[in-house]
C-alpha positions in Angstrom: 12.0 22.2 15.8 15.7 22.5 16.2 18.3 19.2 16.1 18.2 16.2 13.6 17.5 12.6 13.3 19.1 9.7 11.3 16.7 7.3 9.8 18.3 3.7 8.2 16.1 1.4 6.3 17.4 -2.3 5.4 15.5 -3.8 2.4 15.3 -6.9 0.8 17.5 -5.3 -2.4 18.7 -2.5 -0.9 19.4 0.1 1.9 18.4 3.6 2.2 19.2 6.7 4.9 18.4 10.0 5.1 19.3 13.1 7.4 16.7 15.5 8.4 15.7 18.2 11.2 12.8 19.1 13.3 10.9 20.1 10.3 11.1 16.9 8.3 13.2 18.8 5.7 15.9 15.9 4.3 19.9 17.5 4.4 21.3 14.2 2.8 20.0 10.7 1.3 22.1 7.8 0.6 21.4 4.4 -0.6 23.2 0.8 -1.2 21.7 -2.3 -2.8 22.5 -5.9 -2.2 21.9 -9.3 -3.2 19.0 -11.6 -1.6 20.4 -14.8 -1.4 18.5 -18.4 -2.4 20.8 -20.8 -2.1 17.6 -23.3 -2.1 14.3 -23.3 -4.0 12.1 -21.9 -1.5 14.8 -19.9 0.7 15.7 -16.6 1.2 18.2 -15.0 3.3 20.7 -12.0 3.4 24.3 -11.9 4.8 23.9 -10.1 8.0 27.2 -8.9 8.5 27.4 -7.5 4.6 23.9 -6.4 3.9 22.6 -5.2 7.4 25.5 -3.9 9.5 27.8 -3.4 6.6 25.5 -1.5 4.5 24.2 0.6 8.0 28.1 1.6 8.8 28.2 3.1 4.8 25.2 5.0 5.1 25.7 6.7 8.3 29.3 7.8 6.5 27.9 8.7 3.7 25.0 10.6 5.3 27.4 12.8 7.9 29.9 13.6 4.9 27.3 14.5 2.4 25.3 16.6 4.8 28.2 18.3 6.7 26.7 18.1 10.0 28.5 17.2 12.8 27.5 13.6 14.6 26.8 16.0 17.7 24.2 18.0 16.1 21.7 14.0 15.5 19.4 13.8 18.3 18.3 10.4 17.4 19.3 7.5 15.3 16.4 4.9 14.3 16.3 1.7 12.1 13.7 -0.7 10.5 13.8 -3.4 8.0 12.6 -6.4 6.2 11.4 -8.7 8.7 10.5 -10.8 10.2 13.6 -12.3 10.1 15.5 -15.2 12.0 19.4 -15.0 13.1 20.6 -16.5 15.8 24.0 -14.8 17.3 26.3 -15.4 19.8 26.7 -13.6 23.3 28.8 -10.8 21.1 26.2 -10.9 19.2 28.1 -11.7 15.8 25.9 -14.3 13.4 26.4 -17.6 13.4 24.9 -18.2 9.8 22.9 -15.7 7.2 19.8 -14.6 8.5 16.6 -16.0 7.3 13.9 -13.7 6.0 10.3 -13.0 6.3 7.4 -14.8 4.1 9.3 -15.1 1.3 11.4 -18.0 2.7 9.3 -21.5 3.0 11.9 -23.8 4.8 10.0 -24.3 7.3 6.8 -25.7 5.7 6.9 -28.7 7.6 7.2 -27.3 11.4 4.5 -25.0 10.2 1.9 -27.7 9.6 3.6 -29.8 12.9 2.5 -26.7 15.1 -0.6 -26.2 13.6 -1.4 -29.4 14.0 -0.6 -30.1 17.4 -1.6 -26.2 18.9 -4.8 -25.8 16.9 -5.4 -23.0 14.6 -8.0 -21.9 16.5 -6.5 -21.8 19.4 -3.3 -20.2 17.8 -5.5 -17.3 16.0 -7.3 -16.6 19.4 -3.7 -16.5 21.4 -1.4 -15.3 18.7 -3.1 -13.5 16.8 -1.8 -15.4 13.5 -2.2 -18.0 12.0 1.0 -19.8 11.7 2.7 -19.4 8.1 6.0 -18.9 6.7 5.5 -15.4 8.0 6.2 -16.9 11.4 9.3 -17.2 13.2 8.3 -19.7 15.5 8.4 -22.6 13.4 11.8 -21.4 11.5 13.1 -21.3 15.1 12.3 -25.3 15.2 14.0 -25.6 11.8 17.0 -24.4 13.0 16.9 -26.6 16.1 15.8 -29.9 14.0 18.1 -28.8 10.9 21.8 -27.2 12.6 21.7 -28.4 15.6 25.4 -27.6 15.7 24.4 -24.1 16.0 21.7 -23.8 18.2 23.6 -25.0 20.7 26.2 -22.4 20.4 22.8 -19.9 20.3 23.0 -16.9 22.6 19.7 -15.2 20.9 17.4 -15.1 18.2 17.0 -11.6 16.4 15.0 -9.9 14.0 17.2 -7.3 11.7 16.2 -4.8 13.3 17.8 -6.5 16.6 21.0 -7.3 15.3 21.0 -3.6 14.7 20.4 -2.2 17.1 22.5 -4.3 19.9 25.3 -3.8 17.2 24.8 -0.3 18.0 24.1 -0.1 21.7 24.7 -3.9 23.4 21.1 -4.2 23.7 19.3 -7.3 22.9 15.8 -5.4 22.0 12.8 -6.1 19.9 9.4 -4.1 19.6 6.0 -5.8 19.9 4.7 -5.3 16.0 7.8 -7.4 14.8 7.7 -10.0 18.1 3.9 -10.5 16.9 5.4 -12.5 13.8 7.3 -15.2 16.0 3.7 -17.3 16.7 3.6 -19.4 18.7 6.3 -17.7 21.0 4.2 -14.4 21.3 0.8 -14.1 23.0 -1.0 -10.9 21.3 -3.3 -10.8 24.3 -0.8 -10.8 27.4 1.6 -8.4 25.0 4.7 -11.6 26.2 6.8 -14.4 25.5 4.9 -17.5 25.9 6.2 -20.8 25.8 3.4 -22.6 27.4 1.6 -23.3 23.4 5.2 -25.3 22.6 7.7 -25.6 25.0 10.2 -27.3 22.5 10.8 -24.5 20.2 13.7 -22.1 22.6 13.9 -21.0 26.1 12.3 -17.9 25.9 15.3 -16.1 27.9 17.1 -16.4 24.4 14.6 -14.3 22.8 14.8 -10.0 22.8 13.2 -8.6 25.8 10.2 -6.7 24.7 9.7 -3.0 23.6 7.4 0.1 22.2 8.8 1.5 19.0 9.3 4.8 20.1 11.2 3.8 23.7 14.7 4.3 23.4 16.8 1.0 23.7 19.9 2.2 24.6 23.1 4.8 23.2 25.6 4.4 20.8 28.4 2.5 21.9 32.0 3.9 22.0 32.9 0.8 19.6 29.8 1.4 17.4 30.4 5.3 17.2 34.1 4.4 16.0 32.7 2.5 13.2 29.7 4.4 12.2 31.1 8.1 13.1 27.8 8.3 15.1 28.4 10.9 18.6 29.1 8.6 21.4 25.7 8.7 23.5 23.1 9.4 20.8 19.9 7.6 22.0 18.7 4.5 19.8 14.9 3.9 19.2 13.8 -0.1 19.3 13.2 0.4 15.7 10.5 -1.8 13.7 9.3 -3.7 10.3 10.7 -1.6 7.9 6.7 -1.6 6.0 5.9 -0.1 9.5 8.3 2.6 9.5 6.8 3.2 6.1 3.2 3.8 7.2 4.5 6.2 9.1 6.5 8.2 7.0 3.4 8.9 4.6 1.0 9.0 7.7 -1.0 6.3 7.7 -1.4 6.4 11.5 -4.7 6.7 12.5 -7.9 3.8 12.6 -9.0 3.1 9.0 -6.0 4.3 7.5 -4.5 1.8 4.8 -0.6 2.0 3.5 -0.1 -0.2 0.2 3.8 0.0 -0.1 4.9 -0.7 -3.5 8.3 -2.5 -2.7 10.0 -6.2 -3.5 6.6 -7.1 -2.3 3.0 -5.6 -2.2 2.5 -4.8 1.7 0.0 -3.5 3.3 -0.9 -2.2 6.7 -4.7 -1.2 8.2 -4.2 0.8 11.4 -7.7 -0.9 12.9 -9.6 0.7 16.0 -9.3 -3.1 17.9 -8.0 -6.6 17.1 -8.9 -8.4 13.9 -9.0 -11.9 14.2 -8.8 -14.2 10.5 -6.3 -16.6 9.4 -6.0 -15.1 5.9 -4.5 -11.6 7.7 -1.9 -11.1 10.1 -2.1 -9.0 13.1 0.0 -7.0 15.7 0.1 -4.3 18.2 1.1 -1.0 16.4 4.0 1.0 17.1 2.8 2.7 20.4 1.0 0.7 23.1 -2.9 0.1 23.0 -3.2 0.7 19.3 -3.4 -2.0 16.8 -2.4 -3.0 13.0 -3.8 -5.6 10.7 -1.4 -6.1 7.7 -1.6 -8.5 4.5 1.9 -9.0 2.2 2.2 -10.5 -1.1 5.2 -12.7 -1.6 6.3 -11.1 -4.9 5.6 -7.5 -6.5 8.5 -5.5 -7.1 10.9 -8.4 -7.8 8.6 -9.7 -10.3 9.2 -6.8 -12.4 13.0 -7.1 -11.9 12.9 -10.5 -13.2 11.1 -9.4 -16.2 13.5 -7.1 -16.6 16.6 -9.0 -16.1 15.1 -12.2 -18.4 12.9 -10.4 -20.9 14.3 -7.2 -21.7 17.7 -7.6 -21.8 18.1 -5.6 -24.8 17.4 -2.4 -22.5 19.7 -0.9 -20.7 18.8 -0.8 -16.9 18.0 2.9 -16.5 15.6 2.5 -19.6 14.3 -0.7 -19.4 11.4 0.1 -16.8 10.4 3.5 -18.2 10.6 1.9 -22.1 8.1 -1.5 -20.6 5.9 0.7 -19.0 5.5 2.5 -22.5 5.0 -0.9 -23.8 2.5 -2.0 -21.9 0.6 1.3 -22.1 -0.4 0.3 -25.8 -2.3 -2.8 -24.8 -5.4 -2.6 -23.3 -6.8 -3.4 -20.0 -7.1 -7.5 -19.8 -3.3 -7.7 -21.9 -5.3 -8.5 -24.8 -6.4 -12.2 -22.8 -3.1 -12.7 -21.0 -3.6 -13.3 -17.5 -1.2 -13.9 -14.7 -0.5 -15.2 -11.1 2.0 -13.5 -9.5 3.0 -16.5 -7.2 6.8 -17.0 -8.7 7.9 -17.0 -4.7 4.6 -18.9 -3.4 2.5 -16.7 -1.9 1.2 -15.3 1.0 -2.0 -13.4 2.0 -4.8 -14.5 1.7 -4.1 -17.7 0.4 -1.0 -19.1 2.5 0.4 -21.0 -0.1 3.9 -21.7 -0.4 3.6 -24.1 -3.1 2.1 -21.7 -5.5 3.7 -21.1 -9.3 3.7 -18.0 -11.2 2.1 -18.7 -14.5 0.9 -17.1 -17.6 -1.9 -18.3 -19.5 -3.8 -17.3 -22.6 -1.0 -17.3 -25.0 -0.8 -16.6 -29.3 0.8 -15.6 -31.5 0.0 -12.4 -31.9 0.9 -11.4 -28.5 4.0 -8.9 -27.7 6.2 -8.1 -24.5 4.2 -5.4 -23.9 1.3 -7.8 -23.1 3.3 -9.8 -21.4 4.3 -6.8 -19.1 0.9 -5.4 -18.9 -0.5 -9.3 -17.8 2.9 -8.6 -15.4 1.5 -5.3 -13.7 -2.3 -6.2 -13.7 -1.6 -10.1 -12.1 0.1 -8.3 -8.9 -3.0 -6.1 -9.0 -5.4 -8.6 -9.3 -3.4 -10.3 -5.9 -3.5 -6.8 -4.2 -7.5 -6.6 -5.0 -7.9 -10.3 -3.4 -6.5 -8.4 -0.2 -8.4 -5.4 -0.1 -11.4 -7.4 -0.9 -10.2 -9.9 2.2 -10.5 -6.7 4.3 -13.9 -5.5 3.2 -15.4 -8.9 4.2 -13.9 -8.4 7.2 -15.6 -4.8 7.7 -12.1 -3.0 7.7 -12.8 -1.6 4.3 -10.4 1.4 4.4 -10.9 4.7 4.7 -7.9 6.6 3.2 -5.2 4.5 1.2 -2.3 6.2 1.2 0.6 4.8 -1.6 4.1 4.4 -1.0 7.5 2.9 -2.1 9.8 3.1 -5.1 6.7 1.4 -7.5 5.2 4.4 -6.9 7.3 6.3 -9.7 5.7 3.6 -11.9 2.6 5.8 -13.2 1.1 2.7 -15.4 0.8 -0.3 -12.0 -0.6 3.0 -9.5 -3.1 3.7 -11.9 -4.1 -0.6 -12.7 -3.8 -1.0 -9.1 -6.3 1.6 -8.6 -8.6 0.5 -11.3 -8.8 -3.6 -10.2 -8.8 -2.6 -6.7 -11.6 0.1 -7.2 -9.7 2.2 -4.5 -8.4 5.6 -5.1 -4.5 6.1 -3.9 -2.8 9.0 -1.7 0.5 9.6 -3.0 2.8 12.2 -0.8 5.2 14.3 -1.4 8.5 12.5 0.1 8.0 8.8 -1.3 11.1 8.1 0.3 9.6 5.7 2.4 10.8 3.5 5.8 14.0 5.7 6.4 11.9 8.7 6.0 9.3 7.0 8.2 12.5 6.0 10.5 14.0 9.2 11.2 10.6 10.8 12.5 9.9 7.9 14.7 13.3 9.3 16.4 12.1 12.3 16.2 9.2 11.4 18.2 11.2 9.3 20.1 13.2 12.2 21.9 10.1 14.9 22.3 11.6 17.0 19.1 8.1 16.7 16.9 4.6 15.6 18.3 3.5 12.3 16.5 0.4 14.4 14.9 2.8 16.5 12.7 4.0 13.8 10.0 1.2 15.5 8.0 3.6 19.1 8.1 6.9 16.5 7.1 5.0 15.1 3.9 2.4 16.0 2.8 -0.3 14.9 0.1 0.1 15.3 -3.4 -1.7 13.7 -5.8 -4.8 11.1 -5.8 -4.8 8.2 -8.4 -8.4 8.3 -9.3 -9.8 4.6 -9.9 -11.3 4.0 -13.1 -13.4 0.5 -12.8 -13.5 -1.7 -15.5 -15.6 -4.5 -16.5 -12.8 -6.2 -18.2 -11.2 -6.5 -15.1 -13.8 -7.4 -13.1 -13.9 -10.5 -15.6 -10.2 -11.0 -15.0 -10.3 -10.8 -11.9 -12.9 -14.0 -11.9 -11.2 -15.5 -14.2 -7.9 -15.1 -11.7 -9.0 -17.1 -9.1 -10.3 -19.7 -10.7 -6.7 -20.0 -12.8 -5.5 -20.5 -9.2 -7.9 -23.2 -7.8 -7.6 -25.0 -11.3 -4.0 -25.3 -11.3 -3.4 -25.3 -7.3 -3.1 -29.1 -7.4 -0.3 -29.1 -11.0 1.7 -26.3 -8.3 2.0 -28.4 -5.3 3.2 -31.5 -7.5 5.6 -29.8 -9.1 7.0 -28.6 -5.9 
């Protein structure tokens, strides 16, 4: 139980670290946010150089000064974050433009219906494992290709975050197999390879990351990268993951029927399943550690609706108050927002429904109604979106069995408690909500032999249990919510 690991954790708004030893307890934490960029309706992408790399070089500092323990003493340095992403780089491996991100960026609506087209869902579900969506790197591979031609051709790779990270770190070009699931059509979840044999057109596979487990060790810290993060030349480098993976983990959702329902930027949510699911409305991949398997389902906007709120409706609170003084808001209307109800979909959205047209409304308006309705209608429309998941995984027959709750929504008492009540699901909430890094740094751990993979339960253990309170109001609502959805599907796509 001796030695220490360094977890890192890029997010869409901001980056976290900690330090801790053998016995999960944490010596330092550091954090950094940053900007997601939109410089189109529809886009999304960060400055790779700035927000990934820049921000991992600051914590690592910040994390060795704060903690006082020398670079010597880390056994293990590990990294996750948003993803999947697309960034092609040159053989140094520096970008060549800002890399694109996960679901939330629709770009590539058109390749995604061309593919589907032309492959066959079918026959894309039954090799891939997903269907394709603007989850999928594939067809935001094509994009690129069609769209800047001028800098495919000067294309060494394509990486996820995580990549870029780690070969900054090491020289490695790397990826593990739960991120390389989300570049269909380029990854057969049946084989565990790079295919190219569903669309030969889309990149010679030799550009993409050669293939890995999670907790295999991709390489050691360069002399170059040690200079710039005062990392110990030599410290060995998981293949890092999805950064909603790495916070599964952390609060241990890591065995078959075990849910996580990360309360980030986005609702996500990961079902460690005993075998492959198969349904378009889902997405699957192999989990961290060969032969297991994950089914996982994301909204497209959770966490960043309530920052918009914020930042547009509540400008007369100051930031450290403004979320605590809503929430107190909201807690004096009653369940249903006293007839306001909302869809969620200000970023399209994406399980179950796929749709990157998709508007964020708010219907059922008077006169008499405050911000603290509005807020509520806020908190219980991203509920009533999670519940259409969970309910997509009970038809399935993966109902789950724990759901454990994690993420910085988490300190929000009033959405845990509507989430459970919508959902009908009762929450785990752990000790340590620090999430991915947390998550991160005991993958390394793992990694290098110093914990067995059984012990995350002795890191963090649980808590608390939101108790869910059914409620026939929101059962009603919840109706009601889907049909506000097919009624006004048609209006969204036009206005797009």
């Amino acid at each position: 139980m001796t030695g220490y690991t360094l977890g890192i954790d890029i997010g869409t708004y901001e980056t976290k670290g900690v330090l801790v030893d053998g016995a999960g307890t944490i010596y330092a934490q550091a954090a950094r946010g940053h900007k997601m960029l939109v410089p189109e309706p529809g886009w999304a992408e960060h400055n790779p150089e700035e927000n990934w790399w820049g921000d991992f070089v600051f914590i690592c500092k910040t994390l060795l000064s704060e903690s006082g323990i020398n670079a010597s003493q880390i056994n293990a340095v590990a990294c996750s974050a948003i993803g999947p992403c697309m960034l092609p780089v040159d053989t140094n491996g520096d970008p060549l433009m800002n890399g694109v991100l996960y679901g939330v960026d629709g770009r590539a609506e058109s390749e995604v219906r061309e593919l589907s087209q032309r492959i066959g869902e079918e026959t894309i579900i039954s090799r891939c494992g997903n269907a394709l969506t603007s989850q999928s790197v594939g067809p935001k591979i094509l994009w690129l290709k069609r769209q800047r031609p001028e800098i495919f051709s000067k294309m060494a790779y394509i990486l996820s975050s995580t990549s870029f990270i780690v070969m900054r770190l090491t020289g490695e070009v790397v990826i593990d197999h739960y991120t390389a699931a989300n570049f269909s059509p380029l990854y057969d979840v049946t084989t565990q390879t790079w295919v190219d044999d569903l669309a030969d057109d889309i990149v010679p596979l030799e550009k993409l990351p050669r293939l890995m487990w999670s907790n295999e060790i991709a390489g050691h810290i360069t002399k170059e990268a040690a200079e710039l993060t005062g990392l110990a030349f030599g410290t060995p480098v998981t293949v890092g993951t999805i950064d909603a993976a790495a916070e599964a983990l952390s609060v241990g959702a890591d065995k078959p029927g075990d849910m996580m329902m990360m309360y980030g930027s986005t609702i996500f949510i990961i079902l460690r399943a005993q075998s492959r699911v198969a349904d378009p409305r889902i997405w699957y991949a192999p989990w961290l550690f060969k032969g297991e398997h994950a089914s996982m389902a994301g909204l497209a906007t959770s966490g960043t609706l309530t920052h918009w709120f914020r930042d547009q409706v509540a400008r007369d609170l100051s930031v450290q108050d403004a979320f605590p003084a809503l929430a107190e808001e909201a807690a004096k209307s009653p369940p249903g927002a006293n007839g306001l109800l909302m869809l969620p979909y200000f970023s399209g959205e994406r399980t179950p429904i796929h749709d990157v047209n998709a508007k964020g409304a708010m219907f059922g308006f008077n006169l008499t109604h405050t911000r603290g309705d509005m807020y509520r209608a806020l908190i219980e429309g991203i509920a009533h979106g999670t519940r259409h998941v969970t309910d997509t995984f009970t038809q399935l027959g993966q109902a789950p069995i724990r759901l454990l709750a994690v993420g910085g929504g988490t300190k929000n008492a009033l959405w845990l408690q509507v989430t459970s009540d919508i959902t009908g699901i009762d929450q785990i909430v752990c000790e340590k909500t620090t999430g991915a890094s947390y998550g991160d740094a005991f993958l390394a751990a793992v990694a290098v032999g110093l914990v067995e993979r059984d012990s995350i339960s002795k890191w963090n253990p649980a808590v608390k249990t939101i108790i869910a309170q059914p409620n026939v109001t929101y059962d009603k609502a919840h109706d009601l919510f889907h049909r506000l959805y097919e009624q006004t599907k048609d209006i969204a796509r036009e206005l797009t």
